[in-house]
C-alpha positions, 0 to 999 in steps of 0.5 A, spaced: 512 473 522 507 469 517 503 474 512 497 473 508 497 475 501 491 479 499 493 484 493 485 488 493 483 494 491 481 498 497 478 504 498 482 509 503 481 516 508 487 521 508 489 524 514 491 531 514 497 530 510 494 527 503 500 522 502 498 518 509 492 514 510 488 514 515 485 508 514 481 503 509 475 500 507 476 492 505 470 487 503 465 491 507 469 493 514 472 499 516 480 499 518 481 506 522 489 506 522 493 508 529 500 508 527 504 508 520 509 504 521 514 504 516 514 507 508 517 506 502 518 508 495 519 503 489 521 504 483 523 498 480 522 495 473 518 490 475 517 484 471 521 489 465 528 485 467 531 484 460 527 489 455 529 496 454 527 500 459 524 507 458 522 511 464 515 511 464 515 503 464 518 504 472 513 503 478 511 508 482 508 505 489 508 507 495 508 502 500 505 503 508 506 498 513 500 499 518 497 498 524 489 499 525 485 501 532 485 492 533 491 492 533 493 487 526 498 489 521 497 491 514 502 493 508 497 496 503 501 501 497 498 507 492 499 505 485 502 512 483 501 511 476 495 507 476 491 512 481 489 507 485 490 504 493 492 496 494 491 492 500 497 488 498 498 483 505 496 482 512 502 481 517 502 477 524 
């Protein structure tokens, strides 16, 4: 499987659910998104390796692989703690 780095800001539509995307918008585009393929949560330290570590200092992402109405594959994920959504990758 190769993928494409991108990490953007997006812009996202919810579906029902408040915690599933129903799809994004990037550079202009629209993506409808037709299957959530898989979830999961980070809560790492991130690049906090070797200092203190306090709980605020963890991430709080969500990520979301998925599969648009064409047919590609995205990763993006919600940054909790900063409010906002990235497209992290493209998979293929």
């Amino acid at each position: 499987m190769t993928q494409d780095f991108i990490d953007e800001e997006i812009v996202i539509t919810l579906s029902d659910n408040p915690f599933r995307p129903a799809g994004f918008s990037w550079r202009g585009a629209n993506f409808p998104i037709r299957w959530v393929l898989d979830v999961r949560f980070d809560y790492g330290w991130g690049p906090l390796r070797y200092s203190p570590k306090r709980w605020w200092q963890r991430r709080h992402r969500t990520y979301y692989r998925v599969q648009t109405e064409s047919g590609e594959r995205f990763e993006l994920y919600n940054d909790r703690a900063l409010g906002r959504w990235v497209l992290y990758r493209r998979l293929s």
